[in-house]
C-alpha beads as a LAMMPS data file, in Angstrom:
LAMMPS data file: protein, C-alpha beads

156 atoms
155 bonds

1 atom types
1 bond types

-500.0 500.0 xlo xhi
-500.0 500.0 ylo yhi
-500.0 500.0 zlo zhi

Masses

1 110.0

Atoms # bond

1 1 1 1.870 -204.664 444.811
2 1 1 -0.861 -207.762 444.908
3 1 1 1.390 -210.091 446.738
4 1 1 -0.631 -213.108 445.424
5 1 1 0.295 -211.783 441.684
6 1 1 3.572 -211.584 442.708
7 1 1 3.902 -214.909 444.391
8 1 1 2.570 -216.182 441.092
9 1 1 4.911 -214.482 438.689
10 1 1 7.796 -215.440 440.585
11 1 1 6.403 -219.210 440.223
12 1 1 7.306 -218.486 436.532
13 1 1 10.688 -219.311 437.511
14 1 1 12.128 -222.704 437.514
15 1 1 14.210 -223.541 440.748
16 1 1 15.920 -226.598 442.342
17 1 1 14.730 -227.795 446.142
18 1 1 17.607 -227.963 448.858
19 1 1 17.011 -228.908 452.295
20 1 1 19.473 -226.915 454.773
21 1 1 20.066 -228.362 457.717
22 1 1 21.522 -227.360 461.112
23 1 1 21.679 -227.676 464.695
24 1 1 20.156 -226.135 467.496
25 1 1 21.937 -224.500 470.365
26 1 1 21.310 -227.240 472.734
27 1 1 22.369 -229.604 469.931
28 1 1 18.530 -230.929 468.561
29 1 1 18.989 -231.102 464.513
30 1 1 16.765 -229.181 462.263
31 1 1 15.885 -228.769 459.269
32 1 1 13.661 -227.032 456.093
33 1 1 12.938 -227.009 452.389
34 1 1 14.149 -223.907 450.576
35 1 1 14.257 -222.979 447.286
36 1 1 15.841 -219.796 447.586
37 1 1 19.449 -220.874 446.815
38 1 1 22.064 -219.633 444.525
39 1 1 26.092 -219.300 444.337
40 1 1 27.238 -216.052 445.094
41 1 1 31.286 -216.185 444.217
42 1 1 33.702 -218.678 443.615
43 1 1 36.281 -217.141 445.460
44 1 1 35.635 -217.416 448.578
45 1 1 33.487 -220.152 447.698
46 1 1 30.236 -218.836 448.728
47 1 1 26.140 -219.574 448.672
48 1 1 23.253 -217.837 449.988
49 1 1 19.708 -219.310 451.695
50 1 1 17.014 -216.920 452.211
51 1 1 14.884 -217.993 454.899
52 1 1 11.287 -216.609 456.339
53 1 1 11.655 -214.523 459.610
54 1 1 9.087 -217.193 460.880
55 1 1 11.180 -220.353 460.406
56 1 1 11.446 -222.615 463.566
57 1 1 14.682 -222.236 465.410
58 1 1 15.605 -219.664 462.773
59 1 1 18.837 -218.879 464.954
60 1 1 20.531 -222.377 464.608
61 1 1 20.742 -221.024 461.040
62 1 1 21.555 -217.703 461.075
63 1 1 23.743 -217.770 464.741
64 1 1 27.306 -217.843 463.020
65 1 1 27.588 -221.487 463.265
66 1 1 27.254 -223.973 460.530
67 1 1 24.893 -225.465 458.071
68 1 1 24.597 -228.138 455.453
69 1 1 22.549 -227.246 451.920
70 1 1 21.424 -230.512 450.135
71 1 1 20.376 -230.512 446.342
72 1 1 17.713 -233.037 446.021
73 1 1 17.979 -235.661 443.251
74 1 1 14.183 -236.226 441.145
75 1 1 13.421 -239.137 443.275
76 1 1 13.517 -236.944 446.617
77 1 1 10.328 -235.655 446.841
78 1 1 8.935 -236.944 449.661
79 1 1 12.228 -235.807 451.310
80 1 1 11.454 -231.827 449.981
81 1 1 7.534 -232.808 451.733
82 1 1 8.956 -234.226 454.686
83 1 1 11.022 -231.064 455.171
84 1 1 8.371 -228.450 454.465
85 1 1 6.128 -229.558 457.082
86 1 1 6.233 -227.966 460.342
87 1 1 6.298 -230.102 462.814
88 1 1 7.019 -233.425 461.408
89 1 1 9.428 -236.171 462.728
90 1 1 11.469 -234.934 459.738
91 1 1 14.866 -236.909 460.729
92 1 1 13.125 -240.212 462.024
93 1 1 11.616 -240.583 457.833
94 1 1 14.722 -239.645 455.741
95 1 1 18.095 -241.779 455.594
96 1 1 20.859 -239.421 457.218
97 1 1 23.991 -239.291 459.275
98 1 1 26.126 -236.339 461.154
99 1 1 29.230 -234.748 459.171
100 1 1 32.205 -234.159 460.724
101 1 1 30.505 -231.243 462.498
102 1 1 27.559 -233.150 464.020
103 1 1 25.418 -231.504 461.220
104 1 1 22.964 -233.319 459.748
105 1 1 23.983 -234.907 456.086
106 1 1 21.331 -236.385 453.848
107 1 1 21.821 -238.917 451.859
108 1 1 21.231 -239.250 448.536
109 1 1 20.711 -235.957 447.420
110 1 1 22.233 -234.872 444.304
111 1 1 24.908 -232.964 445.744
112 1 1 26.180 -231.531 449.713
113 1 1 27.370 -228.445 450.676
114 1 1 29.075 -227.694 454.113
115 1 1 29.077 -224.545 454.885
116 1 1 29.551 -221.805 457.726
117 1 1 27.586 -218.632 458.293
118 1 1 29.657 -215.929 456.798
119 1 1 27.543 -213.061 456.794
120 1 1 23.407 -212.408 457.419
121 1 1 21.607 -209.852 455.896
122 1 1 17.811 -208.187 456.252
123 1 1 16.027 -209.012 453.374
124 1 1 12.367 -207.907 454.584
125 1 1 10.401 -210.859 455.784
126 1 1 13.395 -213.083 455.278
127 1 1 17.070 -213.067 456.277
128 1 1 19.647 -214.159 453.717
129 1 1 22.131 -216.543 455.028
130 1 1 25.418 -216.412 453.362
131 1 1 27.828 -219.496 453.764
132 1 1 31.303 -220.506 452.968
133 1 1 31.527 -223.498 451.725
134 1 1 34.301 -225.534 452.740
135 1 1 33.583 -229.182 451.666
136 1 1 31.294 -230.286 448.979
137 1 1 30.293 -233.503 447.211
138 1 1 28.027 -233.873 444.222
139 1 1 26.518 -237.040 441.766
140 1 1 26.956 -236.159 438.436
141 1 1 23.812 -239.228 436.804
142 1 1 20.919 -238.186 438.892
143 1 1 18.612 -235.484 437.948
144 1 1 17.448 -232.302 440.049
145 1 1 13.997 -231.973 441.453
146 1 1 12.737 -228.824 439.959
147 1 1 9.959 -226.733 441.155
148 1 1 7.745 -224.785 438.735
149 1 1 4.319 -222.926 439.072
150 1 1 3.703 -224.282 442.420
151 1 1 4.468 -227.611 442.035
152 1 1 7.461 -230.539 440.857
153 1 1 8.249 -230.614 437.685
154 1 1 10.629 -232.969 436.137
155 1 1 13.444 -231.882 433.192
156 1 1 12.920 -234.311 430.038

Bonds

1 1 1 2
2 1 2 3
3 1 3 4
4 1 4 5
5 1 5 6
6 1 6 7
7 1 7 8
8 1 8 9
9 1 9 10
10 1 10 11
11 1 11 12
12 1 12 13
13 1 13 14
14 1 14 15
15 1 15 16
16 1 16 17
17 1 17 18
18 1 18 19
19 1 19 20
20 1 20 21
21 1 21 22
22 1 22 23
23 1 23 24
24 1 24 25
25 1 25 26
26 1 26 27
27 1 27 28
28 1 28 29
29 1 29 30
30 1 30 31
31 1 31 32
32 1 32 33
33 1 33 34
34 1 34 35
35 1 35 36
36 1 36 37
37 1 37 38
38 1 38 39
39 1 39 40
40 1 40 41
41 1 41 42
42 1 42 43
43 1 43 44
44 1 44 45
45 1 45 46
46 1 46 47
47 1 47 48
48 1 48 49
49 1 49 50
50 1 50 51
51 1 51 52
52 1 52 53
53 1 53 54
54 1 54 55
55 1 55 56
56 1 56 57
57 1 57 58
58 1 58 59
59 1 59 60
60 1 60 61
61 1 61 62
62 1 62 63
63 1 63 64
64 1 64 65
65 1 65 66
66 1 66 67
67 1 67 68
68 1 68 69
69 1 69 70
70 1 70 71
71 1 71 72
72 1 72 73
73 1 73 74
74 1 74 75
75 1 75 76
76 1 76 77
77 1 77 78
78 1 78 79
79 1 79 80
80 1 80 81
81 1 81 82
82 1 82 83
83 1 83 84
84 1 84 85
85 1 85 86
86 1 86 87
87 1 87 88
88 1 88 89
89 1 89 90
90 1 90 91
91 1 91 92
92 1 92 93
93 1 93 94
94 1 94 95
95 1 95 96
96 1 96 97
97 1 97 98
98 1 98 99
99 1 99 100
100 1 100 101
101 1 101 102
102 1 102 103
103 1 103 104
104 1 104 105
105 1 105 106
106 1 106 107
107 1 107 108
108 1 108 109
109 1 109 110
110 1 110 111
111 1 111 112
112 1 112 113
113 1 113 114
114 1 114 115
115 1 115 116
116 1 116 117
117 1 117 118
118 1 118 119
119 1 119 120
120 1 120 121
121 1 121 122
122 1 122 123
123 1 123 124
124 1 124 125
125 1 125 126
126 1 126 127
127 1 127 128
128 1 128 129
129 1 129 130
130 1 130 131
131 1 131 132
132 1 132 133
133 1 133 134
134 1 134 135
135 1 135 136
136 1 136 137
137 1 137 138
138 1 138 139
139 1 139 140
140 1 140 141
141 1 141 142
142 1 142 143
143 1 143 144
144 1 144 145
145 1 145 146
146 1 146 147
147 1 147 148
148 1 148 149
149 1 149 150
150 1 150 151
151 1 151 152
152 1 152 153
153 1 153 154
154 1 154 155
155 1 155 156
C-alpha cells in the first residue's frame, strides 16, 4: 500500500480538530493537535485519541493518568497551529487555566472533555488512548473547525 495514496484517501474524510492536553511526570503541561477522535460508548462514558509513537512526552498521555480533549470552535485555528508545532511556546499564546486536576483547560473551545486513561492499545505507529470521561462541558452556538483534504474547511 502507497502510503501517500492512502494518506490522501483518508483526507476524503471530514474530521473535527481537538487539542488533548496533559501533564508531564514532573508536572510541565503539554499538549497536541489530533484529529483522531471519536466516542466509543456511552456507558461508561468513553473516547479514544490515537496518537503517533513519536509524539513528545507521549507517556504523560498514555501513563494511566489524566487528560483533557478540547473541540475547537471555527475561530480556533491558530490554536489547532499553535498546537501542531513542535516545539512552540504553545501555552504562553493560547488563553487557558488548570482544571481541578492541574490539567490544562482551554478556553473557548467548543466543548471539554476530562478524562482518565482507561485503557491503551497498539495500533501500529500510533497508540490509541482510551479515556473515561468524567466531566464535560460543551457551547451549543459556535461552529466546529473541520479539517478536509489537508486543510480547514468551514460547514456553511
Amino acid at each position: 500500500m502507497d502510503s501517500r495514496r492512502f494518506r490522501t484517501a483518508l483526507g476524503q474524510f471530514a474530521t473535527g480538530i481537538t487539542v488533548v492536553t496533559a501533564r508531564t511526570a514532573d508536572g510541565r503541561p503539554v499538549g497536541l493537535t489530533v484529529n483522531a477522535f471519536t466516542s466509543v460508548s456511552l456507558t461508561p462514558p468513553l473516547i479514544l485519541v490515537c496518537l503517533g509513537d513519536q509524539t513528545t512526552e507521549i507517556d504523560a498521555y498514555t501513563a494511566g493518568g489524566r487528560f483533557n480533549v478540547h473541540v475547537l470552535s471555527a475561530d480556533q485555528e491558530q490554536v489547532s497551529a499553535v498546537f501542531a508545532t513542535r516545539g512552540a511556546d504553545k501555552f504562553g499564546a493560547v488563553a487557558w487555566r488548570e482544571d481541578a486536576d492541574g490539567i490544562p483547560r482551554l478556553d473557548q473551545c467548543l466543548a471539554y472533555l476530562r478524562c482518565g486513561v482507561e485503557a491503551v492499545h497498539d495500533g501500529g505507529d500510533h497508540r490509541i488512548v482510551v479515556g473515561r470521561v468524567d466531566d464535560l462541558w460543551h457551547d451549543e452556538t459556535a461552529r466546529p473547525l473541520v479539517y478536509f483534504r489537508g486543510a480547514y474547511a468551514r460547514l456553511s
